[in-house]
TORKOL-4160 file (C-alpha; in steps of 0.2 Angstrom, whole numbers, padded with zeros to 4 digits, m for minus):
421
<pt num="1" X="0377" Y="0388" Z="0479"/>
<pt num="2" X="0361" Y="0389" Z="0482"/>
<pt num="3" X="0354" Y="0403" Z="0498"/>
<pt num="4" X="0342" Y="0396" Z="0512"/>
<pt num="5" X="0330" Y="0413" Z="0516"/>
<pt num="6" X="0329" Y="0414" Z="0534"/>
<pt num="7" X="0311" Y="0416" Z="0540"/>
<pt num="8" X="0314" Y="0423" Z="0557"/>
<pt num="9" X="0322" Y="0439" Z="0560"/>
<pt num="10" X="0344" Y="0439" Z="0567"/>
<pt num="11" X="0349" Y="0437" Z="0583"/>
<pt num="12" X="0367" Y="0435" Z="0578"/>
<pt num="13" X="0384" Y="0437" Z="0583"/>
<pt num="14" X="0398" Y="0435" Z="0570"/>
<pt num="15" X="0418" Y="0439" Z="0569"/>
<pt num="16" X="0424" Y="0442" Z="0552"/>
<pt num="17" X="0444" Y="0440" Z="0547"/>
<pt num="18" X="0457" Y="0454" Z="0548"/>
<pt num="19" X="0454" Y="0469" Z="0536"/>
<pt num="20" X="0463" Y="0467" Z="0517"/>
<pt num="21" X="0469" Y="0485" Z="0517"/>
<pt num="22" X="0475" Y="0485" Z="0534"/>
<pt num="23" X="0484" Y="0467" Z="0531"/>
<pt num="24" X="0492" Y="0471" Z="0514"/>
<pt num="25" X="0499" Y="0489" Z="0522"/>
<pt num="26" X="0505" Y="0481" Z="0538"/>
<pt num="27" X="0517" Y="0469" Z="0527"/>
<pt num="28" X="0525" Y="0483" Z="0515"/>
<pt num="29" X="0529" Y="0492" Z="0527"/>
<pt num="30" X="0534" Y="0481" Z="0539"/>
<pt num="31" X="0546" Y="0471" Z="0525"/>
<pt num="32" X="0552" Y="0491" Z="0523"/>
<pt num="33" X="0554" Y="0496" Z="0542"/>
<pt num="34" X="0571" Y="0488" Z="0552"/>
<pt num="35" X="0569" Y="0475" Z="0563"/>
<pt num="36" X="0555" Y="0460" Z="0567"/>
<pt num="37" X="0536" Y="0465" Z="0566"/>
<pt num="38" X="0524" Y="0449" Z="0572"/>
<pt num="39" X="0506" Y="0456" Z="0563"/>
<pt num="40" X="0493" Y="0446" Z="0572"/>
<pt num="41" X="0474" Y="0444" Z="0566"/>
<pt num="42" X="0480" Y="0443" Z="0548"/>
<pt num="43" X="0469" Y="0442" Z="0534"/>
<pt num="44" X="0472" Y="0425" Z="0523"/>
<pt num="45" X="0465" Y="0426" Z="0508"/>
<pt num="46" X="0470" Y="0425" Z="0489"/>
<pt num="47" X="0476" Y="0444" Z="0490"/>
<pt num="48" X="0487" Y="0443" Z="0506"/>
<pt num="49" X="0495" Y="0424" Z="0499"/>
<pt num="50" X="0500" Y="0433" Z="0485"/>
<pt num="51" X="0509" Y="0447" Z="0494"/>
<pt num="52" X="0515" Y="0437" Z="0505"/>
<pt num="53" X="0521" Y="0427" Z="0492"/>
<pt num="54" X="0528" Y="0439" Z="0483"/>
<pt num="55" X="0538" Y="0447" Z="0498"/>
<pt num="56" X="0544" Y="0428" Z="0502"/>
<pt num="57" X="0550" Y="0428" Z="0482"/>
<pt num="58" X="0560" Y="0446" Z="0486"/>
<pt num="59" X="0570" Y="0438" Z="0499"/>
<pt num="60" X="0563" Y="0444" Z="0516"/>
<pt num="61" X="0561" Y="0433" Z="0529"/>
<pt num="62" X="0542" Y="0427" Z="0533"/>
<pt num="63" X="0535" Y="0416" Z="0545"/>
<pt num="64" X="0518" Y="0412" Z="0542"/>
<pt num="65" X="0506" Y="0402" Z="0556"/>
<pt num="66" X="0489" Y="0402" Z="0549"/>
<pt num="67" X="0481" Y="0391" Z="0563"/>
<pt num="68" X="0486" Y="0408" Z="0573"/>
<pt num="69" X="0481" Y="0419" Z="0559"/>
<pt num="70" X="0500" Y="0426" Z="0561"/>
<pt num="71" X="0515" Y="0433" Z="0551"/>
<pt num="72" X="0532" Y="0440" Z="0558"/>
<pt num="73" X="0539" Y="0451" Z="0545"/>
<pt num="74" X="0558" Y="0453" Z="0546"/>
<pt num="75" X="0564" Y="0471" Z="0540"/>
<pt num="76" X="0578" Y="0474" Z="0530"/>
<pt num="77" X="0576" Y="0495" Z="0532"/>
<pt num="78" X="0573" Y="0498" Z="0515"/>
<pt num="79" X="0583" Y="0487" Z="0507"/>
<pt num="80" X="0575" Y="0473" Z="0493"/>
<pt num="81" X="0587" Y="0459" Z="0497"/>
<pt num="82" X="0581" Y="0451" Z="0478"/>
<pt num="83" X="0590" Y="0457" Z="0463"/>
<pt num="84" X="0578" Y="0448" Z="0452"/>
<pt num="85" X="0561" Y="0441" Z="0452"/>
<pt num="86" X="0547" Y="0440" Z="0441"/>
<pt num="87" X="0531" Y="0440" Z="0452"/>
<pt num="88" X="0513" Y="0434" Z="0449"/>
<pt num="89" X="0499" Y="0444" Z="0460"/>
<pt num="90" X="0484" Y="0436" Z="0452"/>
<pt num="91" X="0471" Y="0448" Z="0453"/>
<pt num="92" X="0476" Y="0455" Z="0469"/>
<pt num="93" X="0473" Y="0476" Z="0467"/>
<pt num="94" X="0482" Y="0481" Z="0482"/>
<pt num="95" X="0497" Y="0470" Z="0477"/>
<pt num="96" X="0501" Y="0477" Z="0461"/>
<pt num="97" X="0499" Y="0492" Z="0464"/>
<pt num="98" X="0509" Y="0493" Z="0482"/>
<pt num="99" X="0524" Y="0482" Z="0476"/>
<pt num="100" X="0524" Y="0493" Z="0457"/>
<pt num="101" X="0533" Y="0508" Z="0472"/>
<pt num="102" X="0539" Y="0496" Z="0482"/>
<pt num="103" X="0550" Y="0486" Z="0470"/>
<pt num="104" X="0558" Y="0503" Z="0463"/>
<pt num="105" X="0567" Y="0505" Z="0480"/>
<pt num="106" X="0579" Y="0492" Z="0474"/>
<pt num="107" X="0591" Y="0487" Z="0463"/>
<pt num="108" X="0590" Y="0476" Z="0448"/>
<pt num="109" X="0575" Y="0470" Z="0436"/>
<pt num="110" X="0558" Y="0463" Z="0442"/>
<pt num="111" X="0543" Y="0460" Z="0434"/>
<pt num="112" X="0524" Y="0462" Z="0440"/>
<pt num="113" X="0510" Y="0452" Z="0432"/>
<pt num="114" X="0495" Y="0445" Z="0436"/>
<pt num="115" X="0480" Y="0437" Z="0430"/>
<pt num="116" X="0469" Y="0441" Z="0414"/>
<pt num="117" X="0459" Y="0453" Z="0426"/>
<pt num="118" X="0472" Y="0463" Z="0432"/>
<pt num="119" X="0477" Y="0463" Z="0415"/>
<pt num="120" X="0463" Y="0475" Z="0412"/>
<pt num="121" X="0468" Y="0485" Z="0427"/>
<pt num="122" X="0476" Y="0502" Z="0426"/>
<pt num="123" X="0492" Y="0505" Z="0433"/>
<pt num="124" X="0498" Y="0521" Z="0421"/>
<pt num="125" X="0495" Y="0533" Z="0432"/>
<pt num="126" X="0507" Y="0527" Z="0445"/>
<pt num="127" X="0519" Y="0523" Z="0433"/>
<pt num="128" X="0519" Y="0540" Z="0427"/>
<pt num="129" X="0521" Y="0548" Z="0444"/>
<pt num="130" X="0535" Y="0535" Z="0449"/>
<pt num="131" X="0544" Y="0540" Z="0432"/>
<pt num="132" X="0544" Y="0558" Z="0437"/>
<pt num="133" X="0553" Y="0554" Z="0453"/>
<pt num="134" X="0567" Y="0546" Z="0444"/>
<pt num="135" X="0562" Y="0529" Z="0442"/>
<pt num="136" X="0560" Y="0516" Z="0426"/>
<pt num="137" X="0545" Y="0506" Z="0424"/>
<pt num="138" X="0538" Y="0500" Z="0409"/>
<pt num="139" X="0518" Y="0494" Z="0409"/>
<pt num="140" X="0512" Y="0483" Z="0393"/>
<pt num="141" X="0504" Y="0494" Z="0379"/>
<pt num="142" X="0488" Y="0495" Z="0386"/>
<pt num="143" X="0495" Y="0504" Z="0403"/>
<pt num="144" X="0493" Y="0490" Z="0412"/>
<pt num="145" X="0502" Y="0474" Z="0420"/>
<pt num="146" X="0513" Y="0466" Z="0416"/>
<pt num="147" X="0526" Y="0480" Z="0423"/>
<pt num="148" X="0543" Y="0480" Z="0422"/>
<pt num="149" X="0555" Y="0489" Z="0434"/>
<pt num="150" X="0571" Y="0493" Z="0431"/>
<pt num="151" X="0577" Y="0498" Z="0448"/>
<pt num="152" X="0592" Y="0508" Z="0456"/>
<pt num="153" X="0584" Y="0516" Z="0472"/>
<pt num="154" X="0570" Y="0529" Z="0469"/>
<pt num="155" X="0579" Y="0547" Z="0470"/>
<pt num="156" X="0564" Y="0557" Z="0474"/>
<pt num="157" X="0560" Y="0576" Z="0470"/>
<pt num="158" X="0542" Y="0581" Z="0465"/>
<pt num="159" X="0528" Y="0572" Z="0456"/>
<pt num="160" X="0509" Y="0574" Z="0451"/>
<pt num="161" X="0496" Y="0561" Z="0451"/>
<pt num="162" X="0477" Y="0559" Z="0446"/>
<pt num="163" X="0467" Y="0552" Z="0461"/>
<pt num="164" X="0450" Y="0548" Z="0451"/>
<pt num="165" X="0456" Y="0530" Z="0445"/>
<pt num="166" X="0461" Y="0521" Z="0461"/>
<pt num="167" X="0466" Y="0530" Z="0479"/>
<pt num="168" X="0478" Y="0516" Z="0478"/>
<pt num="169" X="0490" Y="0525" Z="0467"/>
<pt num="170" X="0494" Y="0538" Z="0482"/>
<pt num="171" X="0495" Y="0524" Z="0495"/>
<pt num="172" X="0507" Y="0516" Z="0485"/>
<pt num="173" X="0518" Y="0535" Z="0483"/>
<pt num="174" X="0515" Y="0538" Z="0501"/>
<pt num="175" X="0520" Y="0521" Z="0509"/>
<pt num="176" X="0537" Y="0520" Z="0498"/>
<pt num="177" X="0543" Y="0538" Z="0499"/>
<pt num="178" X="0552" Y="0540" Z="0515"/>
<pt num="179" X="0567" Y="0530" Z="0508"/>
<pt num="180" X="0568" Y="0540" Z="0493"/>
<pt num="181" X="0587" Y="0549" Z="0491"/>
<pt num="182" X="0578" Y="0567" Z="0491"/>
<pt num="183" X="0559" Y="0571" Z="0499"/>
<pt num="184" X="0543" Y="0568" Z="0488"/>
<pt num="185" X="0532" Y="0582" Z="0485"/>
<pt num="186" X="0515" Y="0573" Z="0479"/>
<pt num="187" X="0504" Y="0585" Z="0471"/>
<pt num="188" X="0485" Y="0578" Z="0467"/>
<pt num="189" X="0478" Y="0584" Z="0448"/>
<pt num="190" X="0459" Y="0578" Z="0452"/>
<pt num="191" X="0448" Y="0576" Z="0466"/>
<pt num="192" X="0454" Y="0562" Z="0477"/>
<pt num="193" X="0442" Y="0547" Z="0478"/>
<pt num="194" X="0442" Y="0535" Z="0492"/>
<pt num="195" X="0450" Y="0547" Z="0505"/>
<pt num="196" X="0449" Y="0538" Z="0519"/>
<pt num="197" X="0459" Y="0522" Z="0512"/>
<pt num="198" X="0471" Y="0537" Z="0512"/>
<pt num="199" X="0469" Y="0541" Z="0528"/>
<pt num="200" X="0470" Y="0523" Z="0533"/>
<pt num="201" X="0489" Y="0523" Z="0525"/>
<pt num="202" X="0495" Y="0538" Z="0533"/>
<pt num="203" X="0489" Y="0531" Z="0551"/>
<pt num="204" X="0499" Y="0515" Z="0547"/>
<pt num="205" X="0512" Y="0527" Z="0542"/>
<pt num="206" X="0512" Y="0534" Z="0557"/>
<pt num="207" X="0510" Y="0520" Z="0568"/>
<pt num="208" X="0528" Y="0513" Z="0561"/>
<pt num="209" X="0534" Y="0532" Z="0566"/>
<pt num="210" X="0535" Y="0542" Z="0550"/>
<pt num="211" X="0523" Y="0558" Z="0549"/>
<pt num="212" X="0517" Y="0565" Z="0529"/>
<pt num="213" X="0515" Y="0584" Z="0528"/>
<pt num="214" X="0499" Y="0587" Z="0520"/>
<pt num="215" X="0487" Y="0602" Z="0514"/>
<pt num="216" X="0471" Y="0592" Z="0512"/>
<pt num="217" X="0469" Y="0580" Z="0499"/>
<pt num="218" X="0478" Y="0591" Z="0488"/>
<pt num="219" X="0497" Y="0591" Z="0492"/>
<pt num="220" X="0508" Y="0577" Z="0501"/>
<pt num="221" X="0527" Y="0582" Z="0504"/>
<pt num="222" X="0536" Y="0566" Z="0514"/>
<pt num="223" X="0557" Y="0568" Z="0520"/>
<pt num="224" X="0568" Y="0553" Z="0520"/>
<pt num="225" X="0565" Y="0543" Z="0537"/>
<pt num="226" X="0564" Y="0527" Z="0542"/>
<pt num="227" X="0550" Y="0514" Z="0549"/>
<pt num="228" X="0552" Y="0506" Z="0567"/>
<pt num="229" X="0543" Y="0490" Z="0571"/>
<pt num="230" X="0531" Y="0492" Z="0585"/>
<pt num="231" X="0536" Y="0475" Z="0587"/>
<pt num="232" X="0519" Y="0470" Z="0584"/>
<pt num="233" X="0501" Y="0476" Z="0576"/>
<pt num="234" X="0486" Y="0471" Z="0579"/>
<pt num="235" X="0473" Y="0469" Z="0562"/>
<pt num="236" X="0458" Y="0477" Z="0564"/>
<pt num="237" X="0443" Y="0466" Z="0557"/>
<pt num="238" X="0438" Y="0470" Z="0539"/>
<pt num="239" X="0425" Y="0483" Z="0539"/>
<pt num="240" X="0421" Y="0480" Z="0521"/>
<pt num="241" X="0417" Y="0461" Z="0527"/>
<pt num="242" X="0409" Y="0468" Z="0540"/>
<pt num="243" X="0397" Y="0478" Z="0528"/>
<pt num="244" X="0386" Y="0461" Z="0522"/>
<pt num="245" X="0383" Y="0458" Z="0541"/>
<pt num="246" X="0378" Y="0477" Z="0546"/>
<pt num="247" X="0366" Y="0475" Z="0530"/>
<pt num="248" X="0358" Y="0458" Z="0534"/>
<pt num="249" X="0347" Y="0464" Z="0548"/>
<pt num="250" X="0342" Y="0478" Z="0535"/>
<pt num="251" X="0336" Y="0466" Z="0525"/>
<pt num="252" X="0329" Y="0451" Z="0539"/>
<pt num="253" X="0326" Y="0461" Z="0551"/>
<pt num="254" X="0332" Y="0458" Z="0570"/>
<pt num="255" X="0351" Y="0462" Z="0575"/>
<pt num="256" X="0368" Y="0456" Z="0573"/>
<pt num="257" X="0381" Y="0460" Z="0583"/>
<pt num="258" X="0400" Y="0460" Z="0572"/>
<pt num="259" X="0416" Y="0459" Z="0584"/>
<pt num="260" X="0431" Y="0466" Z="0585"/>
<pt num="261" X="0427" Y="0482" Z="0575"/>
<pt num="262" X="0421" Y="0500" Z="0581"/>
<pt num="263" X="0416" Y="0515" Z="0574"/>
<pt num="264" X="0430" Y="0523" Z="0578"/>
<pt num="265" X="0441" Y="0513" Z="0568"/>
<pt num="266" X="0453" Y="0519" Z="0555"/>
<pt num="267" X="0445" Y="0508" Z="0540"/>
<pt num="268" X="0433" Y="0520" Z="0530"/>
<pt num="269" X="0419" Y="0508" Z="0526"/>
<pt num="270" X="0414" Y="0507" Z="0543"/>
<pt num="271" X="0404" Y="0522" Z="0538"/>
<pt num="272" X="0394" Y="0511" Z="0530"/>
<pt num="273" X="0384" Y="0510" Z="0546"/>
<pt num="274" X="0379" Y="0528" Z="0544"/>
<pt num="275" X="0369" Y="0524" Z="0527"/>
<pt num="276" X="0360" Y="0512" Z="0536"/>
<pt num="277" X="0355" Y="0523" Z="0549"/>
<pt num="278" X="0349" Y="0534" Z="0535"/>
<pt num="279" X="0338" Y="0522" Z="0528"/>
<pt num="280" X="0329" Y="0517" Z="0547"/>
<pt num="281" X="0341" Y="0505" Z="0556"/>
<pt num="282" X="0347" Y="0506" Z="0575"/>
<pt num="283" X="0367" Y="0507" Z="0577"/>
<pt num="284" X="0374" Y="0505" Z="0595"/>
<pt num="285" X="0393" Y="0500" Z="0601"/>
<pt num="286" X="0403" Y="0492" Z="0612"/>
<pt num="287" X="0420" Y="0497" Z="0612"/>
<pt num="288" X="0424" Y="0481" Z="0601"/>
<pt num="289" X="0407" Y="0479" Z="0593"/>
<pt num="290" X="0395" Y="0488" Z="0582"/>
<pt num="291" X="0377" Y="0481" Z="0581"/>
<pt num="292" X="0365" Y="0483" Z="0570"/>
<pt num="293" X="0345" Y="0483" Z="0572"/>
<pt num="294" X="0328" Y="0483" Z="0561"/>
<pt num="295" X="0314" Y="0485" Z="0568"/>
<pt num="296" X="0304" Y="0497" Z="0555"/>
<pt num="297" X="0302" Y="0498" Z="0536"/>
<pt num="298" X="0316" Y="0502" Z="0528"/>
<pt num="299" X="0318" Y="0520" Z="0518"/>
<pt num="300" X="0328" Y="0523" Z="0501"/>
<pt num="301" X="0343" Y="0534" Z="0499"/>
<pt num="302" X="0352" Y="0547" Z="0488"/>
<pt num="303" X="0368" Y="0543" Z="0493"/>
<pt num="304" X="0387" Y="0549" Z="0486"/>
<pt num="305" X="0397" Y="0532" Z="0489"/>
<pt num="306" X="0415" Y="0538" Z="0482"/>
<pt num="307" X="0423" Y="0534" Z="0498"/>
<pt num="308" X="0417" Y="0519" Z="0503"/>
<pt num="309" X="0414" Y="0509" Z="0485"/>
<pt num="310" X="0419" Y="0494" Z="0491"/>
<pt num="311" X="0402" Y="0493" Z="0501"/>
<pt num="312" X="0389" Y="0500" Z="0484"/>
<pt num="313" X="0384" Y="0482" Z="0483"/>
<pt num="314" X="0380" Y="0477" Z="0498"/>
<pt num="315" X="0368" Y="0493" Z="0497"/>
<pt num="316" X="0363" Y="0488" Z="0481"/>
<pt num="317" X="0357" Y="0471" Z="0488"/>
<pt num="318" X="0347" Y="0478" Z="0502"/>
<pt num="319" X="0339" Y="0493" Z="0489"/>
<pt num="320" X="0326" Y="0483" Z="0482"/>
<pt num="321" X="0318" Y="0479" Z="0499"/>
<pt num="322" X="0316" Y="0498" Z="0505"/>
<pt num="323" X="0298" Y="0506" Z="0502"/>
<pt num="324" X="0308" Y="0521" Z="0490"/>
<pt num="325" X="0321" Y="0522" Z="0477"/>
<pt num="326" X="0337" Y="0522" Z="0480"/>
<pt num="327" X="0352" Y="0532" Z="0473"/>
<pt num="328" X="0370" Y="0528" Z="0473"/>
<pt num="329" X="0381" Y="0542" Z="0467"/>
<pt num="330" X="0402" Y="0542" Z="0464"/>
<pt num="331" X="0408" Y="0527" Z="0462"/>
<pt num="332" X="0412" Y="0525" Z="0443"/>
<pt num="333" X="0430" Y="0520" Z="0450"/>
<pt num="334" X="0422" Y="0502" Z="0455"/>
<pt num="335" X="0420" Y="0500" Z="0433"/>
<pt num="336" X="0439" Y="0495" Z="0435"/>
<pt num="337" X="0439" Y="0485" Z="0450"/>
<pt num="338" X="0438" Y="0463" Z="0448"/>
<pt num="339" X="0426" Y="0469" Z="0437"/>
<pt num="340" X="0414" Y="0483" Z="0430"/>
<pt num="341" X="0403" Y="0482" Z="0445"/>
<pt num="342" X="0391" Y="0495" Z="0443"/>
<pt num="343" X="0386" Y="0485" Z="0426"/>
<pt num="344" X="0387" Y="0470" Z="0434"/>
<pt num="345" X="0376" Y="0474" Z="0450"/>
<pt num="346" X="0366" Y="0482" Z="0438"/>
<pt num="347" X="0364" Y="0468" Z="0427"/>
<pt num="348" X="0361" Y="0454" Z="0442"/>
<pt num="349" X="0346" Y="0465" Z="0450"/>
<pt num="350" X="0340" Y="0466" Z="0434"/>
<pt num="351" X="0340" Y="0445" Z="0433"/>
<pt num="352" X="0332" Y="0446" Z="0450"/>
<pt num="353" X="0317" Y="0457" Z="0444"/>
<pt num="354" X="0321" Y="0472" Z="0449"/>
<pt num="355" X="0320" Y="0487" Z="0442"/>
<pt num="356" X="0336" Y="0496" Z="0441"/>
<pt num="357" X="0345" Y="0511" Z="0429"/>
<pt num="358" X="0363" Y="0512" Z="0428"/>
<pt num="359" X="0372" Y="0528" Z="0426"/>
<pt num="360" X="0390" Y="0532" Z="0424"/>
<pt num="361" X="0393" Y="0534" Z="0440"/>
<pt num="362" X="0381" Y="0523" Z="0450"/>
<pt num="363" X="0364" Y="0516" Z="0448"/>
<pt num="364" X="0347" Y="0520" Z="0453"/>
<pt num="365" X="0338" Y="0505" Z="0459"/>
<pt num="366" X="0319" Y="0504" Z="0464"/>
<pt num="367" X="0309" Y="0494" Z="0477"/>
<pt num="368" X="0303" Y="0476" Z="0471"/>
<pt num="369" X="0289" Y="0468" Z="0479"/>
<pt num="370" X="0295" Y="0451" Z="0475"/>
<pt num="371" X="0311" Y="0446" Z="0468"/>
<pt num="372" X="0313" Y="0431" Z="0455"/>
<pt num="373" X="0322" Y="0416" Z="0458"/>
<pt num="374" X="0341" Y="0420" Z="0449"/>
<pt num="375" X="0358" Y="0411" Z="0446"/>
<pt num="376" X="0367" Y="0426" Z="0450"/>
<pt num="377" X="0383" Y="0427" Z="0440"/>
<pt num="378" X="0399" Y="0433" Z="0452"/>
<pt num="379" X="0412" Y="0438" Z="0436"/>
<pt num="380" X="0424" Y="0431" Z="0447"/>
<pt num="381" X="0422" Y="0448" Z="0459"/>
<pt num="382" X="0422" Y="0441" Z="0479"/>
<pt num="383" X="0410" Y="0456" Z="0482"/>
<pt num="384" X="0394" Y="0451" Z="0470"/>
<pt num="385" X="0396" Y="0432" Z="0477"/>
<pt num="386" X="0393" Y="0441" Z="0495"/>
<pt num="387" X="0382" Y="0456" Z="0492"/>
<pt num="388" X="0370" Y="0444" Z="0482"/>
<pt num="389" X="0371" Y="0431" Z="0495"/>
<pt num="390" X="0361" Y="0444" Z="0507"/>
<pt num="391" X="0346" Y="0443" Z="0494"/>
<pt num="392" X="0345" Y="0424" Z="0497"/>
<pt num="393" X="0344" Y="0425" Z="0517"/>
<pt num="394" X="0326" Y="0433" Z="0511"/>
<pt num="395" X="0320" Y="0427" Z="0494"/>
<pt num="396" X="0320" Y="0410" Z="0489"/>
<pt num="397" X="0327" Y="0406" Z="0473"/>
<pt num="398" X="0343" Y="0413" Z="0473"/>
<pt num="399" X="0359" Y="0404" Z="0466"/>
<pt num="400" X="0375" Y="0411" Z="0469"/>
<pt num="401" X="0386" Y="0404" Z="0454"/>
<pt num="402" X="0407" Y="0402" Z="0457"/>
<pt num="403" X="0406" Y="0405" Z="0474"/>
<pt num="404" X="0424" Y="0400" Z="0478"/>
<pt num="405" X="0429" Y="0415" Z="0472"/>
<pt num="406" X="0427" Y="0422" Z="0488"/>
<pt num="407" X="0443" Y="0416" Z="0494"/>
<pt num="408" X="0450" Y="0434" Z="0486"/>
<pt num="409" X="0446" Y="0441" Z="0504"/>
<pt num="410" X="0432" Y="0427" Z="0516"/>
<pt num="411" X="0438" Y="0414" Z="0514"/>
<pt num="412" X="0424" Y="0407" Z="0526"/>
<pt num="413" X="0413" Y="0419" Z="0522"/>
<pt num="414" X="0399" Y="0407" Z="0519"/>
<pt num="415" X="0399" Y="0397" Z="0535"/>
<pt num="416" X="0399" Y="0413" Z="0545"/>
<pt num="417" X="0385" Y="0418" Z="0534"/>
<pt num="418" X="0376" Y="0400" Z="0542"/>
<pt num="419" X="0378" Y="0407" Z="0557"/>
<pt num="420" X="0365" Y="0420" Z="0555"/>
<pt num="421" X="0355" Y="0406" Z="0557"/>
């Protein structure tokens, strides 16, 4: 697909869909909480079809209305009415990891896989933590999916867990713990990245009316309890979407406005506005907008990214057009995401013309005067096809290769993308 530069600088408003995270954390624990929970602004994408899917396969009762961007969840208070199921999650992150806990809740034998991708994907952390608490899991050789669980209820007691792989891992502990027999005591054995995708779960937590004793990042300890159903909860739009439109004015100059999302929400990558006020743009908010402005030259940054990696590309993408290098630190995590992205970001600037050095936790890219025309390679990974998209709205020449594969999470992406025009 190839990208029309835009020669005039934004005046845009756009909405982007509901947020992944919040999306894919709303339907576990609403499938875990009693009663009926209508989740409204849902995200549909590849990774919410496939938990939905996957729930649908379990035996809880969904009904799904698209048109209205809607699914009431009917509870079963912790129960997993399937005895048996073999479930396929593509290369949905979230997925696998959330439904490797949940599925230890019941009783009988499931198996987790997914495509070659997630294949490569770590899981062996978790499933070690899980096994300290009592339960039986069994990930393929290389600590990976396919997983098989063994389940008879998850009885609890104490675990440790490293937090330098995926954030996901705790989530995943957190979410499933209050229907353990005996309370969780979750103890962290490294630095914690992604903290506030953490903090995202315990609010959700909390918002279905269970509380997680904490000290820090450090220790967790979670009693027996059991989710109510606000009946029904609102989506907040995707911040990490929302990333591309906060950086297109950085890179075109002009404003856009997104919707439906502040600052004060509980999705972590809205801090992503704060690096580009680092760099020189103008942030101001409604409360149900944030909008972005350019209106001087933009300024490189040295900035530590380990909890908000999902946004280093788009970062990456407006890099090149700042007046000084700039640095991205901490998010060696994103090597084991759809793909290695720091090598991959790397490797597309590079085909772009633009000088960059890659290091093991981040990159080091430097301003370009004028970038080359490029087929950008995706590697299947939703977040190149839309952070290299941002390069096209200013240099001509640029090819986005695959770019279906934005259906993992923006669907649309592309013609809300047009609308910037």
């Amino acid at each position: 697909m190839q990208i029309t530069p835009i020669r005039h600088p934004l005046n845009a408003s756009v909405r982007v869909p509901g947020s992944k995270s919040l999306t894919n954390r709303a339907l576990l624990i609403s499938a875990l909480s009693s009663g009926l929970t209508r989740l409204t602004n849902v995200l549909f994408s590849d990774d919410s079809r496939h938990f939905a899917h996957a729930l649908a396969q379990l035996g809880f009762n969904l009904v799904i209305d698209e048109d209205c961007r809607e699914i009431a969840v009917e509870g079963c208070a912790g129960r997993i009415p399937a005895s048996h199921a073999e479930l396929f999650i593509g290369n949905a992150g979230t997925a696998a990891r959330f439904l490797s806990a949940f599925l230890t809740l019941g009783n009988g034998d499931f198996v987790l896989d997914g495509d070659a991708r997630m294949r490569e994907r770590p899981i062996g952390d978790l499933v070690l933590a899980l096994a300290q608490l009592g339960a039986t899991l069994q990930p393929s050789p290389s600590n990976c999916p396919p997983v098989r669980i063994q389940a008879s209820g998850l009885p609890g007691g104490q675990t440790a867990l490293a937090g330098d792989i995926s954030s996901q891992f705790l989530s995943a502990l957190l979410m499933v713990a209050p229907y353990a027999r005996q309370p969780v005591q979750i103890t962290m054995t490294t630095e914690l990245n992604s903290k506030p995708y953490v903090d995202m779960t315990l609010r959700v937590m909390q918002e279905f009316g269970v509380q997680v004793e904490r000290h820090g990042y450090t220790r967790f300890a979670i009693h027996p309890a059991q989710y109510i159903t606000p009946k029904i909860y609102a989506i907040e739009s995707d911040a990490s979407a929302a990333s591309y439109f906060f950086a297109a004015p950085a890179i075109c100059g002009g404003s856009v406005t997104v919707e439906n999302i502040s600052q004060r929400s509980i999705q972590g990558d809205v801090a992503f506005v704060d690096v580009l006020t680092a760099m020189g743009c103008e942030v101001t908010e409604t409360n149900n907008s944030i909008t972005v402005s350019r209106s001087q030259i933009l300024s490189g940054i040295d900035v530590d990214m380990r909890d908000i990696p999902d946004t280093a590309q788009t970062l990456a993408a407006l890099a090149p057009y700042a007046h000084t290098p700039t640095r991205i630190r901490g998010i060696a995590s994103a090597r084991v995401k759809e793909t290695d992205r720091v090598s991959a970001t790397c490797a597309e600037l590079s085909r772009l013309g633009v000088r960059v050095e890659e290091h093991p936790d981040g990159m080091t890219i430097y301003p370009c005067g004028q970038l080359l025309p490029a087929d950008i390679e995706t590697y299947n990974d939703h977040r190149m096809a839309m952070a290299f998209s941002l390069i096209g709205l200013r240099s001509p020449g640029v090819n986005i290769l695959n770019p279906g594969c934005v259906s993992k999470t923006f669907p649309d992406f592309f013609q809300v993308l047009d609308q910037l025009r």
